[in-house]
C-alpha positions in Angstrom: 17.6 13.1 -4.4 18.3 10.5 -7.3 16.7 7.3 -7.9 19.0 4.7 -6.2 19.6 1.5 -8.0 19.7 -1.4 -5.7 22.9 -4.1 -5.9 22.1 -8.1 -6.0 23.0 -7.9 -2.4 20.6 -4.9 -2.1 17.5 -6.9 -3.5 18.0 -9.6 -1.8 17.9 -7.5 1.3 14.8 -6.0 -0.1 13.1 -9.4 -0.6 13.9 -10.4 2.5 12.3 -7.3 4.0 9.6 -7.8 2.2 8.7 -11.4 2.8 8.6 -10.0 6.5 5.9 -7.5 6.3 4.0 -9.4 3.7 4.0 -12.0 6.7 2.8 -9.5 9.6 -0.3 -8.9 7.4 -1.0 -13.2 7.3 -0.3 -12.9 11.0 -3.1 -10.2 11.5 -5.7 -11.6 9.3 -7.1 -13.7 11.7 -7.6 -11.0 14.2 -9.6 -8.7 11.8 -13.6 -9.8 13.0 -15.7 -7.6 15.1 -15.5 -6.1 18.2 -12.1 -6.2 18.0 -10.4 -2.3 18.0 -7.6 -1.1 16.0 -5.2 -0.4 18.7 -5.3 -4.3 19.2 -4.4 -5.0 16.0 -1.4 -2.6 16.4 -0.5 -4.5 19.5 -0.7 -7.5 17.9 1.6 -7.1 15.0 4.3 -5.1 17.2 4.5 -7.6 19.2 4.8 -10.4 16.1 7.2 -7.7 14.4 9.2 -7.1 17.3 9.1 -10.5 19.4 9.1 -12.9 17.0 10.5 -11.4 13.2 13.0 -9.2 15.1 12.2 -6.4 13.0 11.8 -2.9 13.3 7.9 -1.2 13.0 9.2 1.7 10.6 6.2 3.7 11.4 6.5 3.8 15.1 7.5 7.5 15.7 8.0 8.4 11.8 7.9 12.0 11.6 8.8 13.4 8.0 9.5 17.5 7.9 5.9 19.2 9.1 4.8 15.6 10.6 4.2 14.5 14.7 5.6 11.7 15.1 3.3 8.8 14.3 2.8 7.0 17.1 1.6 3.6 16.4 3.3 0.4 14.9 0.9 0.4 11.8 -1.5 2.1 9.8 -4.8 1.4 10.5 -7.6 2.9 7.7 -11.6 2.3 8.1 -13.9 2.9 5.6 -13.8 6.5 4.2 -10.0 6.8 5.9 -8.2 7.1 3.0 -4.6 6.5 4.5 -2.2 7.0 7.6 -5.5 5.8 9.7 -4.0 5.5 13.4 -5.0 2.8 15.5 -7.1 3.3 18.8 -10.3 2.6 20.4 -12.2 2.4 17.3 -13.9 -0.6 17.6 -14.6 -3.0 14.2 -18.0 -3.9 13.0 -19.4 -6.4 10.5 -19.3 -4.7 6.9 -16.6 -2.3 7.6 -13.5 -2.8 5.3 -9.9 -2.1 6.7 -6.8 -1.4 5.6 -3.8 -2.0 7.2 -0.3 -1.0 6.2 2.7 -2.5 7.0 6.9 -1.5 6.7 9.4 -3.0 8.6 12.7 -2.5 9.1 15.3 -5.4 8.9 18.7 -5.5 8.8 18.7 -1.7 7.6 16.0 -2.2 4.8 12.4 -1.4 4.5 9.7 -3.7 3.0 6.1 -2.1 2.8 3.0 -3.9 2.1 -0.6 -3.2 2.6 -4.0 -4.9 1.7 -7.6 -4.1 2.2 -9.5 -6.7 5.0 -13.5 -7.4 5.2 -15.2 -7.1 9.3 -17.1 -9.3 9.1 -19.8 -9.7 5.4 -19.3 -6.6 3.7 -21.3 -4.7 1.1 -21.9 -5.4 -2.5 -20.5 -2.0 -3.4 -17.4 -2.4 -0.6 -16.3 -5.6 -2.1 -16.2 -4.3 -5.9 -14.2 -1.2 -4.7 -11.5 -3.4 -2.8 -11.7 -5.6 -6.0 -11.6 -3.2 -8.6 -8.7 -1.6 -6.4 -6.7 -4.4 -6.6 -7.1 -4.6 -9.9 -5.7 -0.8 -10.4 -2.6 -2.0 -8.7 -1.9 -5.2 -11.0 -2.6 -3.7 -13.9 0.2 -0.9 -12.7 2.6 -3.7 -11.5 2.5 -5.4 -15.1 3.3 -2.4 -16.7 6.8 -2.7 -15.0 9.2 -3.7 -17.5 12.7 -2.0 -18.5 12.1 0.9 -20.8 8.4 1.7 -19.5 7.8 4.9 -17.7 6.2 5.7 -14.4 3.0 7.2 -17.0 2.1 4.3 -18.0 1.7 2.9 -14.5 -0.4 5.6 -13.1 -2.3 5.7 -16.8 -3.6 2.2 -16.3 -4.4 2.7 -12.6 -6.5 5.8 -13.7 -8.3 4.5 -16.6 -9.8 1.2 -14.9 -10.8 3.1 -11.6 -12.8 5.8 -13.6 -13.8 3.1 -16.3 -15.6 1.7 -13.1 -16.6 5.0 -12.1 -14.2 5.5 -9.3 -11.8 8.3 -8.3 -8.0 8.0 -8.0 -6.6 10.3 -4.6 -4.1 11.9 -6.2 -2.2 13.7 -3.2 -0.7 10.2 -2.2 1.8 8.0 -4.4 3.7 5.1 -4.3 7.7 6.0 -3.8 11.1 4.6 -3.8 11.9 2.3 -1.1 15.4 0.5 0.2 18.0 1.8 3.1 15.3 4.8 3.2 11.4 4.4 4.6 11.0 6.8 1.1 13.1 7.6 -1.8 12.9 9.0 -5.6 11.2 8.2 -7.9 7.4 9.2 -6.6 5.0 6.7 -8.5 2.0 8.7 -9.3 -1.2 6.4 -9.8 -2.8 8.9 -12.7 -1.0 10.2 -15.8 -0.4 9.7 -19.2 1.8 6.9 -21.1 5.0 7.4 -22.3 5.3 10.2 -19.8 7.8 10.4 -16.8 11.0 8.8 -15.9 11.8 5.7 -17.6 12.3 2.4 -15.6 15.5 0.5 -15.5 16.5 -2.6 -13.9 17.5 -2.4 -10.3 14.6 0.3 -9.6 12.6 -0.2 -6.5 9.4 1.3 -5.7 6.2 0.9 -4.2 2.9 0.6 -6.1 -0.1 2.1 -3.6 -3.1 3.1 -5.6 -6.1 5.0 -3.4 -9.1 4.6 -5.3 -12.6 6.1 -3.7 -16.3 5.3 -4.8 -17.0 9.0 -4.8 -14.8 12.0 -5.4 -11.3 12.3 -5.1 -10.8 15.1 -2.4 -9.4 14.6 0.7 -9.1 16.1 4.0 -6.8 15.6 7.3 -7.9 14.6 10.2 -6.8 16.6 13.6 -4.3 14.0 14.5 -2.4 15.1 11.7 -1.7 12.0 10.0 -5.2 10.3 9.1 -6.6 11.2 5.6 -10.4 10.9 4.9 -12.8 11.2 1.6 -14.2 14.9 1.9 -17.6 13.3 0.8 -17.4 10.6 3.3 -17.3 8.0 0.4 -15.3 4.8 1.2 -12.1 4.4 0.2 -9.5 1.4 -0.5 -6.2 0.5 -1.1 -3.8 -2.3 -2.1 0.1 -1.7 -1.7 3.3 -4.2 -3.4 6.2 -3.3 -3.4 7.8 -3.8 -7.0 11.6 -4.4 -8.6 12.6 -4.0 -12.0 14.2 -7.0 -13.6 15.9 -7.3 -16.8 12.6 -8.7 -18.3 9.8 -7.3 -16.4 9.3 -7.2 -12.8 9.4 -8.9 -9.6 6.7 -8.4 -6.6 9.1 -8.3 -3.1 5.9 -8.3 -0.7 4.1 -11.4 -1.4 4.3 -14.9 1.0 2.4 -17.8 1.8 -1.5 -15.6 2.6 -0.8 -13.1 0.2 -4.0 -12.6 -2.1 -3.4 -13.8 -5.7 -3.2 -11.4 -8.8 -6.8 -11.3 -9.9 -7.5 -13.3 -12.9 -8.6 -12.8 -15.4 -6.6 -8.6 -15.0 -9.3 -6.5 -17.3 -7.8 -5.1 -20.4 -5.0 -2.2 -19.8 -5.1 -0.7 -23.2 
């Protein structure tokens, strides 16, 4: 499959699908306290999806070659879940940190989002993962720029988790997003710069980094979607989806609750 270069009409699709999910994830927030399960948070932004944006939940029933269908609106990932967490009767208590992951479908296009949420107060060392993971993905978005290459994103995701003596999961990556849920190019969040294809303008992908506070392994859970740290460590992630412009890049997945780029970014030499 080749890297599909969206149209003007394409991206504005795209940002329009974007908006949308970045909005189901300022819907939720409010929801996210204790006591409160993660199957109700699924119920809750179906409905909003559904009822109210009149999109599609792209996850309900996804079911790639060797998958089960997944069978819940959104992805829903506590603590040392890594990714592809689905929502149930677990019930939320103060310090855990969530994760909740977002594509819809509208008017044929996907828009994918996902941020990391505090239950509650949370640890010292949860709050400088979720930070220092959000970090890993700005520095990779402002790498976006014709001419760079999909190695220097994952190279500056890698160096500033392990510079803060994380681990990057490397069995996940961000992709290539548009008519399809996932498309070419993969977006590795490790590698080396100068390496990989080269970014042109029209390119849209997602930008996903899964950093953990231990080591990198994972496992799969029975349910055959949910992906946990093999050491139990916890895990974040942060997820934009990303076009390239003529002179740099534009972030489709942001609206009115969507966290700011962290300032000042740390170095990304």
């Amino acid at each position: 499959m080749s890297i599909v270069i969206k149209s003007d009409a394409e991206i504005a699709a795209m940002r329009l699908a974007g908006r949308l999910a970045s909005e189901v994830l300022d819907f939720i927030a409010p929801h996210v306290k204790p006591g409160v399960t993660t199957g109700h948070l699924d119920t809750l932004c179906h409905q909003y999806m559904v009822s109210v944006q009149k999109t599609i939940p792209a996850p309900l029933n996804y079911a790639p070659p060797g998958y089960r269908p997944f069978p819940k609106s959104v992805c829903t990932s506590v603590n040392h879940q890594v990714c592809h967490g689905i929502p149930g009767d677990k019930v939320l208590k103060n310090g855990d940190v969530l994760n909740i992951d977002v594509t819809v479908i509208k008017d044929g296009f996907h828009g994918d989002t996902s941020r990391m949420f505090f239950v509650g107060e949370p640890s010292i060392a949860a709050r400088r993962l979720c930070q220092v993971t959000h970090e890993c993905m700005w520095l990779g978005i402002e790498q976006v720029r014709p001419g760079a290459t999909l190695g220097d994103i994952g190279h500056v995701i890698q160096r500033h988790a392990e510079a803060s003596g994380y681990s990057i999961v490397r069995e996940f990556c961000g992709h290539g997003i548009g008519r399809r849920f996932h498309e070419e190019p993969q977006v590795l969040h490790y590698g080396r710069p100068g390496v990989g294809e080269k970014l042109v303008p029209g390119m849209i992908f997602t930008i996903e980094p899964m950093v953990n506070a231990g080591r990198r392994e994972v496992r799969e859970l029975a349910d055959g979607w949910t992906i946990v740290t093999k050491d139990h460590s916890l895990s974040a992630q942060w997820e934009h989806t990303v076009l390239v412009t003529e002179t740099g890049y534009d972030v489709l997945t942001t609206s009115a609750g969507a966290p700011a780029r962290p300032a000042p970014l740390p170095a990304a030499a």
